[in-house]
C-alpha positions as CSV (number, residue, x, y, z in Angstrom):
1,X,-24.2,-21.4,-73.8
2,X,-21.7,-21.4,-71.2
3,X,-21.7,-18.8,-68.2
4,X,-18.8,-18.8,-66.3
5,X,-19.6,-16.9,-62.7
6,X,-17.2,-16.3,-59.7
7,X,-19.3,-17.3,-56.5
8,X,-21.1,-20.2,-55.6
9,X,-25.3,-20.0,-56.2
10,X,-25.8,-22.3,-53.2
11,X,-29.6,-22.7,-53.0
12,X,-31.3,-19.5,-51.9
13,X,-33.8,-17.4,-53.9
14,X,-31.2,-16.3,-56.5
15,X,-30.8,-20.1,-56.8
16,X,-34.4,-20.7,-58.2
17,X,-35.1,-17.7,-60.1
18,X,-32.0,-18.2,-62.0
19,X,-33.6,-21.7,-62.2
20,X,-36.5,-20.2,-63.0
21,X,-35.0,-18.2,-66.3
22,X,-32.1,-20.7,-67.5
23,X,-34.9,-23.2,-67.8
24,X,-36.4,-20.7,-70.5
25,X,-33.3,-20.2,-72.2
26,X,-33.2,-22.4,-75.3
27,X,-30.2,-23.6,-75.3
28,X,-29.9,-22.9,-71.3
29,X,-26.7,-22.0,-69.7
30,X,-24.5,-24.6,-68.6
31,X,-22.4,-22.9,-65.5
32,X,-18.7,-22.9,-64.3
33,X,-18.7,-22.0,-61.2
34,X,-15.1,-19.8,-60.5
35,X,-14.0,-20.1,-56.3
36,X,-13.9,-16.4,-55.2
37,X,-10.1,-15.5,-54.2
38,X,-8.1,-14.5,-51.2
39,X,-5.8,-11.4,-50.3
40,X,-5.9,-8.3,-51.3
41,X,-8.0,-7.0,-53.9
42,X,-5.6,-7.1,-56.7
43,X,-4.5,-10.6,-56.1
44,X,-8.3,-11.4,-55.5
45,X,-8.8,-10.3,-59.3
46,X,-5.4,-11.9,-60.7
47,X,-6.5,-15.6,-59.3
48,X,-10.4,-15.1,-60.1
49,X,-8.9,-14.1,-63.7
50,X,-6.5,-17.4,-64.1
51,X,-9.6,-19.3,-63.6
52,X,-11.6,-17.3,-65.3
53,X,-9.7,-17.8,-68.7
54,X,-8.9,-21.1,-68.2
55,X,-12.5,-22.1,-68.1
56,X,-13.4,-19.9,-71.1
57,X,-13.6,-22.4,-74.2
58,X,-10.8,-22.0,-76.9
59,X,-12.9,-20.6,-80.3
60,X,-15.7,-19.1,-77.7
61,X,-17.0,-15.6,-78.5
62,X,-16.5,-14.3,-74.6
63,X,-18.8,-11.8,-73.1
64,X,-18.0,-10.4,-69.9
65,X,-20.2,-8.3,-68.0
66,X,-19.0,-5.1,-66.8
67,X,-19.2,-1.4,-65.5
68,X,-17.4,-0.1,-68.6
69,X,-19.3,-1.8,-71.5
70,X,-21.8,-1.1,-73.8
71,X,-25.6,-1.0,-72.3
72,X,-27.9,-1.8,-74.7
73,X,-31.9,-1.5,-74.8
74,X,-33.4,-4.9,-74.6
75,X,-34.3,-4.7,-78.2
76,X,-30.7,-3.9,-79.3
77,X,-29.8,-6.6,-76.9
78,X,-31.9,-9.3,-79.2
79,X,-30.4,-8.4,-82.2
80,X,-26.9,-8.4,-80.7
81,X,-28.0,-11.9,-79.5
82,X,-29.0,-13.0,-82.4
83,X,-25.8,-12.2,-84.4
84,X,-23.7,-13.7,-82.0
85,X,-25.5,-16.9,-81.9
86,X,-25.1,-16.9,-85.9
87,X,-21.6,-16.6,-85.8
88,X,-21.1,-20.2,-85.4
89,X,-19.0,-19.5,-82.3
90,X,-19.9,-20.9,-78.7
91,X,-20.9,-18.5,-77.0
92,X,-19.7,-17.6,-73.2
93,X,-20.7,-15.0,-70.3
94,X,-18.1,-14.2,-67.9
95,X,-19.5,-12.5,-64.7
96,X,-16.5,-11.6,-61.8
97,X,-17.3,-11.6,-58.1
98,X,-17.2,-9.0,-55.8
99,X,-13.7,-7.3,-56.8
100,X,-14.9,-7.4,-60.5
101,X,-13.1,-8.4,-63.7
102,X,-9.3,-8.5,-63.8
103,X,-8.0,-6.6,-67.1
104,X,-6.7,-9.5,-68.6
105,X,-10.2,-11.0,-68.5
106,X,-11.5,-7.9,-70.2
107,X,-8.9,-8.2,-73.1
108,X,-9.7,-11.5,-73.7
109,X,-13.4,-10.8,-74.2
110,X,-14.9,-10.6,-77.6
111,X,-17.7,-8.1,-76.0
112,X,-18.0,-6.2,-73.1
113,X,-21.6,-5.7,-71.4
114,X,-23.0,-3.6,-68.8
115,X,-26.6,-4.1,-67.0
116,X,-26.2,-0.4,-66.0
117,X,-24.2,2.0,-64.0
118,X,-25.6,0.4,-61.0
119,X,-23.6,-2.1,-59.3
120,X,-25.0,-5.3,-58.4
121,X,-24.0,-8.1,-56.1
122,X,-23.3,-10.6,-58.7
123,X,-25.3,-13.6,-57.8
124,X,-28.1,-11.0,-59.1
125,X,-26.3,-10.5,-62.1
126,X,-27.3,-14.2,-63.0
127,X,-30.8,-13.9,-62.6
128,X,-31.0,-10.9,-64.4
129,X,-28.6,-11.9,-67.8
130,X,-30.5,-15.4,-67.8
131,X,-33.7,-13.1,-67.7
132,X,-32.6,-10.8,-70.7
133,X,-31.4,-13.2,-72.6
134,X,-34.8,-15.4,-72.5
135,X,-36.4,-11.8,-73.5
136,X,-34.0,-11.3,-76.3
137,X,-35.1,-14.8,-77.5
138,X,-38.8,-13.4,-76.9
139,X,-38.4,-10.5,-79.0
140,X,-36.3,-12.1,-82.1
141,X,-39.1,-14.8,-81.8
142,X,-42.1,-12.2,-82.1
143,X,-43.3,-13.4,-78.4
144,X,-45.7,-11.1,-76.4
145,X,-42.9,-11.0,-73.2
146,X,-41.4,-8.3,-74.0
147,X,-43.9,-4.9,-74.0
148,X,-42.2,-2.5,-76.3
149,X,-44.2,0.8,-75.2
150,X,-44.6,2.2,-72.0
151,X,-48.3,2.2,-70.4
């Protein structure tokens, strides 16, 4: 799997728990890190998004995360997961930086996801996809990580 991400990780805590999860991930990500852009917001997003597609495979099934995509349960999230990964394609995560994703980046993407209405600083958004994906792997492999009911 291949994440694409504007922003350099550096070496702080978001760092090692992303660490932490992409270790879990079977197969774990392998990262492109994107150089956040200058000027104004527009062109911030229009040379983010040159980059952006240019590191996006040729044949990948893209995935970029985003305010206006779908948001699924984690158990809708597995099975989505699980069909992507049988489609034979290579499968890619796009997350933008702090201007989000140029449009052009959303029309290339096979799927659009959301982690919620919320918006998060996207070093954050790392750790937590890594994290839902190993618990989509949990659930499609009947592991105990993921607790279905509430207490």
């Amino acid at each position: 799997m291949l994440l694409v991400a504007v922003g350099r990780i550096g070496r702080g805590p978001e760092a090692e728990l992303f660490a932490r999860y992409n270790a879990r991930l079977r197969p774990g990500f392998s990262v492109r890190e994107i150089a956040d852009g200058t000027g104004s917001p527009v062109e911030i997003k229009r040379r983010e998004a040159l980059a952006i597609l240019a590191a996006i495979p040729a044949g990948a099934l893209a995935v970029a995360l985003d305010l206006g995509g779908k948001v699924p349960d984690s158990e809708s999230f597995s099975a989505q997961c699980t069909q992507w990964r049988e489609s034979g394609k290579p499968l890619c995560f796009v997350i933008g930086g702090a201007e989000g994703l140029d449009a052009s980046v959303i029309a290339r993407a096979d799927r659009i996801l959301s982690l919620g209405a919320l918006t998060w600083p996207h070093l954050l958004v790392r750790v937590m996809l890594a994290e839902q994906l190993f618990r989509a792997q949990a659930i499609a492999a009947g592991h105990p990580y993921h607790r279905s009911g509430r207490p």
